[in-house]
N, C-alpha and C positions, 0 to 999 in steps of 0.2 A: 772255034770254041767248042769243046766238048761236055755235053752233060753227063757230069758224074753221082753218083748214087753215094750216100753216105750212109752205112748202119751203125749203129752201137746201141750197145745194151743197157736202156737208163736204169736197172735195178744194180748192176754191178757198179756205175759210177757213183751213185746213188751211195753203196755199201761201201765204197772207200773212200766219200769223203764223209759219213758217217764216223768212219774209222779215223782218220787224218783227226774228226775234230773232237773225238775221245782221249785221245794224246795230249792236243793244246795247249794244256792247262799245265800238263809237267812237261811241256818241251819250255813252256815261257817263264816257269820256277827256273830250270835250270840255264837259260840264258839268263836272264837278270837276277842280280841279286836282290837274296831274302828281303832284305833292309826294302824297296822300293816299293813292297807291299804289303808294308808292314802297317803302315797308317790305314790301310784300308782295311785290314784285315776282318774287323769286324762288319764287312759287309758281306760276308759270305761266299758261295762260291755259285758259278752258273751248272744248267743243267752238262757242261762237257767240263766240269772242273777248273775252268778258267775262273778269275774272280771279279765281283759282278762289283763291277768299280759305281757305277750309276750315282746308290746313295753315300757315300764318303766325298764324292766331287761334289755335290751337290742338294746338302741336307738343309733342314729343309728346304723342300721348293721353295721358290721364290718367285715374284716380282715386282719389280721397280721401273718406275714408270713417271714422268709430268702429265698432270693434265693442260687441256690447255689456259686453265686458269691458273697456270703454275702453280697448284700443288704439288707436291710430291709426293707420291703412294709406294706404302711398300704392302704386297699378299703376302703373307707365309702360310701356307699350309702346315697346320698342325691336327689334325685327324688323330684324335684318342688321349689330344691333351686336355686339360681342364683351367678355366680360362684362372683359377684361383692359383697356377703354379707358373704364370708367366708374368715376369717382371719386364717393365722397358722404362726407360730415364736416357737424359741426355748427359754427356760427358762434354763438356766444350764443344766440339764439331761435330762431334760423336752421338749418333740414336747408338742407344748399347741395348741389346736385346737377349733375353735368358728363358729356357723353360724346362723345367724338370719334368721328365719321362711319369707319366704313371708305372707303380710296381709292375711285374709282370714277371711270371714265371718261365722256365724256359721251355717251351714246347716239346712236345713227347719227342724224345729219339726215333721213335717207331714212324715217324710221321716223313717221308721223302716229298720234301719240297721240288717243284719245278722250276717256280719261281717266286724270289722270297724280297718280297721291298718294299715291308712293314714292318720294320724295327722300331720302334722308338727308343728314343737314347735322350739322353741329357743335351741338353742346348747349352753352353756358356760364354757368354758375351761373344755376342758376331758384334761386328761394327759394321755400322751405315755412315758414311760420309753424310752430314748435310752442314752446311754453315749457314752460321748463326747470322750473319752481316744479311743472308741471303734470306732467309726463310724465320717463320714465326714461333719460335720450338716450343714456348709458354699454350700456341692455341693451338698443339699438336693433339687432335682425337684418334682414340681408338676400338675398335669392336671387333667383336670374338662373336663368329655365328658358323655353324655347320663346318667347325674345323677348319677356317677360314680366318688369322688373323689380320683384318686391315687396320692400318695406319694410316692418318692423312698431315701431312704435316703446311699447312699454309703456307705461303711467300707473305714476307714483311710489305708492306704498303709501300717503303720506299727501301731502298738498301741504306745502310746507315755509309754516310760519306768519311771519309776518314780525311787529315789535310791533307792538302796538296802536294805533289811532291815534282816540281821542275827538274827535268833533266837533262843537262845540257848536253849538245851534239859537237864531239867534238870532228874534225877532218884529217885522215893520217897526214901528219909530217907538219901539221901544226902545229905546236903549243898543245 
């Protein structure tokens, strides 16, 4: 075995993938079509022009979660809402969740962002699965603190039983 010596120059690799990822953003317009990021569009774009998908996947934060007392929690981070413009009710199965954006103007053109993933926008009805047979949607709390809203929705004492329903087995080539 021979020991070989490796050089290369990290400011020139360095400068063309700098370069490579200045392009990105129109090599991936013109492989895909427009239409595919069209929905996101209002998220803006990253600092190489690519578009920064983050908040349209995934607005608000969230999470969802059991305790082990079988509750069920949902967090939404809402940072600069005001708890007077958010509605929640249930729909049949449905927690349905809504919150209007405070006004906001559109920041100075003159202003170059690096990184931009404080928009607020309008919420309209997301839907949370919870069922009603399951959980207690009448003794469902909620509180709004530091842009933080929780929901806690209780488990029903027992599940409500429905009749029975036999189902007989049958054996191929039987009857």
């Amino acid at each position: 075995m021979t020991d070989k010596t490796f050089s290369f120059d990290m400011g020139k690799i360095m400068d063309e993938a700098f370069r490579f990822a200045e392009n990105i953003g129109e090599n991936i317009g013109n492989a895909f079509p427009h239409e595919m990021f069209e929905r996101m569009r209002h998220c803006g774009r990253g600092p190489f022009g690519a578009p920064d998908l983050y908040p349209g996947i995934s607005y608000p934060p969230a999470n969802v979660y059991l305790t082990p007392e079988k509750k069920l929690v949902f967090e939404i981070a809402l940072a600069g809402f005001d708890e007077k413009d958010i509605a929640i009710q249930f729909r049949g199965d449905s927690l349905v969740f809504s919150a209007k954006a405070p006004a906001s103007g559109e920041p100075d053109p003159n202003i170059q962002f690096f990184k931009r993933r404080l928009k607020l926008k309008d919420i309209e009805e997301q839907r949370y699965y919870v069922p009603a047979d399951k959980f207690n949607q009448a003794g469902t709390q909620a509180s709004f603190r530091n842009g933080l809203l929780k929901i806690v929705v209780p488990p029903r004492d027992q599940a409500d039983k429905g009749p029975e329903i036999k189902v007989d087995i049958r054996v191929d080539g039987q009857g």
